[in-house]
LUMFI-526706 format. One record per residue (C-alpha): x, y, z. Coordinates in steps of 0.25 Angstrom, whole numbers, padded with zeros to 4 digits, always signed. Each point is the difference from the previous one (the first is absolute). Layout:
<pts>
XYZ
...
</pts>
This chain:
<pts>
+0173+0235-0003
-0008-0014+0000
-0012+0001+0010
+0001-0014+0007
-0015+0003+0007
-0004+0002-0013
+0004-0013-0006
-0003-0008+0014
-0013+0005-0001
-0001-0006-0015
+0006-0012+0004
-0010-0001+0012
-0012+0002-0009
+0004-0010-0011
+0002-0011+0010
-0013+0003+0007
-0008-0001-0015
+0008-0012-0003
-0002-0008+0014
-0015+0007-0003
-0001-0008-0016
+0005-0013+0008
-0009+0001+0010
-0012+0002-0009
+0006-0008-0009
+0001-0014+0012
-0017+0005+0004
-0003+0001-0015
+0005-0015+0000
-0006-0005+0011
-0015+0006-0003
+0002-0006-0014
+0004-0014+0005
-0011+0002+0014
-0010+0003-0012
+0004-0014-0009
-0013-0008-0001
+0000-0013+0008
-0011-0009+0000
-0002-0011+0010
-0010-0012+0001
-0001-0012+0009
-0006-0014-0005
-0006-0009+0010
-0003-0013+0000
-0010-0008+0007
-0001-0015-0002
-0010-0011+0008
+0005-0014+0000
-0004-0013+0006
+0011-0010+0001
-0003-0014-0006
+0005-0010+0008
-0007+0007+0015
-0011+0010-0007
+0006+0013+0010
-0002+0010-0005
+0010+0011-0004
+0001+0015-0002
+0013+0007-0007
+0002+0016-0003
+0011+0001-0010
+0003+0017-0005
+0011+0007-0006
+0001+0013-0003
+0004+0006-0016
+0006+0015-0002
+0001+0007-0012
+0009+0014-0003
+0004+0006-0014
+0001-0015-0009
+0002-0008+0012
-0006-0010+0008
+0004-0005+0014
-0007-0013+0007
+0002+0000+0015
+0000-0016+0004
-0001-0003+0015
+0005-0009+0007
+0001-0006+0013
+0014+0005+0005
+0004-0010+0015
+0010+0000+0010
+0001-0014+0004
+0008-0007+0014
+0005-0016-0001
-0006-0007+0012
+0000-0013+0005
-0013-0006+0001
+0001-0016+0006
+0014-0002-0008
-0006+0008-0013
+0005+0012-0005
-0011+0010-0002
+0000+0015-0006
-0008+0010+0010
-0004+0012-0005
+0005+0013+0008
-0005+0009-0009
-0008+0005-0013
-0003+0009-0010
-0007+0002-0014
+0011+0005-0010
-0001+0003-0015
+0009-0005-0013
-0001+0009-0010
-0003-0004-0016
+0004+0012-0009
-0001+0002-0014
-0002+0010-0012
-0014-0002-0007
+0000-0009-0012
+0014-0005+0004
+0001-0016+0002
+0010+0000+0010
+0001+0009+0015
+0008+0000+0012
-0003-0007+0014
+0005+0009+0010
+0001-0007+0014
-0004+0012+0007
-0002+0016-0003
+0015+0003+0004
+0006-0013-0007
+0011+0004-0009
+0000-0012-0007
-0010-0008-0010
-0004-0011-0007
-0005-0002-0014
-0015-0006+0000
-0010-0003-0013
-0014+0009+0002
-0008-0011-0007
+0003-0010+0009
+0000+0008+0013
-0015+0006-0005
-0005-0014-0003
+0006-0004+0013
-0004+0012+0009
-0010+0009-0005
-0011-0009-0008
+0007+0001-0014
-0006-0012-0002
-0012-0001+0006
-0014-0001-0007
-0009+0009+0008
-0009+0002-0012
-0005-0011-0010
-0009+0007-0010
-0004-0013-0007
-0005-0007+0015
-0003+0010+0008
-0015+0006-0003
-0003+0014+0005
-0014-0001+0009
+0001+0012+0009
+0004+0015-0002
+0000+0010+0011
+0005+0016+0002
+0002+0004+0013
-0005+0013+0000
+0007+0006+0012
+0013-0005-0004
-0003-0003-0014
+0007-0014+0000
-0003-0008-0010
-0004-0014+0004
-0001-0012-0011
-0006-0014+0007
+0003-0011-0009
-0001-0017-0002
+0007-0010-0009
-0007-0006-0011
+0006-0014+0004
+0006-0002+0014
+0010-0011-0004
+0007-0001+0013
-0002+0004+0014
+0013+0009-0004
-0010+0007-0007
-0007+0011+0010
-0016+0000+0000
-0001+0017-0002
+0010+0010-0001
+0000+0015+0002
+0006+0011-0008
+0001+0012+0007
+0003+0013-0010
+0004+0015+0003
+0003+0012-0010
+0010+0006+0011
+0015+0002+0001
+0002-0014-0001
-0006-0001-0015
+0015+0006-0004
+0009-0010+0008
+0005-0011-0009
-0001-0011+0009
-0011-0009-0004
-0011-0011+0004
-0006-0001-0014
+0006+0008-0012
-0013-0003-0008
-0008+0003+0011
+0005+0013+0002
-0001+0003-0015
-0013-0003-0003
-0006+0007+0014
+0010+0011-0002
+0000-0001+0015
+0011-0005+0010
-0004-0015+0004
+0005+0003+0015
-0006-0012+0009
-0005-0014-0004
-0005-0010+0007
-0002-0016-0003
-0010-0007+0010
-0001-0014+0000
-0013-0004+0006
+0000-0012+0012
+0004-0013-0003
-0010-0012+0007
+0006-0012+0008
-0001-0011-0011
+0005+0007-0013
+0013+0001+0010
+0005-0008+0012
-0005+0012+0008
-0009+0014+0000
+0008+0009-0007
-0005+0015+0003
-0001+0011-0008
+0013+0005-0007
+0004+0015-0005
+0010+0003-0009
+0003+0017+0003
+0009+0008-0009
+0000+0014+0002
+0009+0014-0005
+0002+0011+0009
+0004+0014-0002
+0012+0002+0011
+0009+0012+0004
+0012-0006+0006
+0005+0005+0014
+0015+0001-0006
-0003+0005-0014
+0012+0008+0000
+0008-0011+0004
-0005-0008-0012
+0001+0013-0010
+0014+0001+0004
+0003-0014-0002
-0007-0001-0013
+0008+0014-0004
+0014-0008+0005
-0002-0012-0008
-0008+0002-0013
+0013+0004-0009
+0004-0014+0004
-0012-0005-0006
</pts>
């Protein structure tokens, strides 16, 4: 006689192991991938300019953010995203603005890869090819010259000893232009920051072994004469700063959907 309690019973607990090892199995997953390292900065830009042809003077903030998980790394660009409404304005067409809010692109690519993929948003199926080179020089001061070690001469070092930043005043040997700032400041940590790739100054970095974070480039006042008018005094700010995104799972998850693709 076959005793069906028996084998129901069996069954039972075999189902309740396996749904059990699934379950586990799903958690286990999802701490490994709650657990995947993602490291987030934010550069901001500050610029000082005074227009040539009225002397107004003009303040700009410029920042984007730059993710990085496993061997990838993602730069979030904003933009200004508007609703617009034509008008007629005295027989003229005009665009009003209804409405307006700060967006991001997003620029993805594998580390020492030449190419990546522009993603219009986080949910965007689709893609386009872009060259890294290009986009860094354009975007995130590939190109730029924050450090001239045969012009810029070293007159000042500092430690603070609370925070223990690291703080470099320096002058140009030759000020050829007014293009050239009068003093610059190089700010250094030995923090977290030391192990993100992104960069002001690869030499710099190396030869401090510390994490040049923050400069700044001060253009001292320019006296009516020299100019058609007074120009004030300029500063040139770039800073790196560690962030922890609101919607970090949103961008792990995005990076874990897209980076067989890449």
């Amino acid at each position: 006689m076959i005793n069906l309690f028996h084998n129901t019973i069996v069954k039972f607990t075999l189902h309740a192991f396996m749904a059990m090892v699934l379950f586990l199995s799903y958690c286990s997953a999802i701490k490994k991938n709650s657990n995947q390292p993602l490291k987030t900065i934010t550069i901001v830009a500050n610029y000082d300019f005074v227009m040539v042809d009225n002397g107004s003077f003009i303040h700009v903030e410029d920042s984007f953010i730059v993710s990085y998980y496993q061997d990838l790394i993602l730069y979030h660009v904003p933009y200004t995203y508007e609703v617009t409404k034509p008008t007629v304005r005295n027989d003229t067409i005009e665009e009003k603005i209804i409405s307006s809010e700060i967006r991001y692109k997003y620029f993805i690519y594998k580390a020492g890869r030449s190419t990546g993929y522009k993603y219009d948003s986080l949910n965007a199926l689709s893609n386009r090819l872009f060259s890294v080179d290009s986009f860094l020089a354009a975007k995130a001061f590939a190109k730029s010259k924050f450090y001239d070690n045969e012009n810029d001469t070293l007159i000042e070092a500092t430690t603070d000893q609370k925070t223990k930043v690291f703080a470099e005043k320096y002058i140009p040997r030759v000020k050829y232009d007014e293009t050239y700032p009068d003093s610059s400041y190089m700010y250094f940590n030995d923090h977290k920051l030391k192990n993100i790739e992104f960069t002001f100054s690869k030499y710099l970095d190396s030869v401090k072994n510390k994490k040049l974070f923050k400069v700044i480039f001060i253009h001292n006042p320019i006296p009516k004469g020299k100019c058609l008018f007074e120009v004030p005094r300029r500063n040139l700010i770039f800073e790196m700063k560690e962030t922890q995104l609101k919607k970090s799972t949103e961008i792990i998850d995005f990076f874990e959907r897209v980076k067989t693709l890449i």
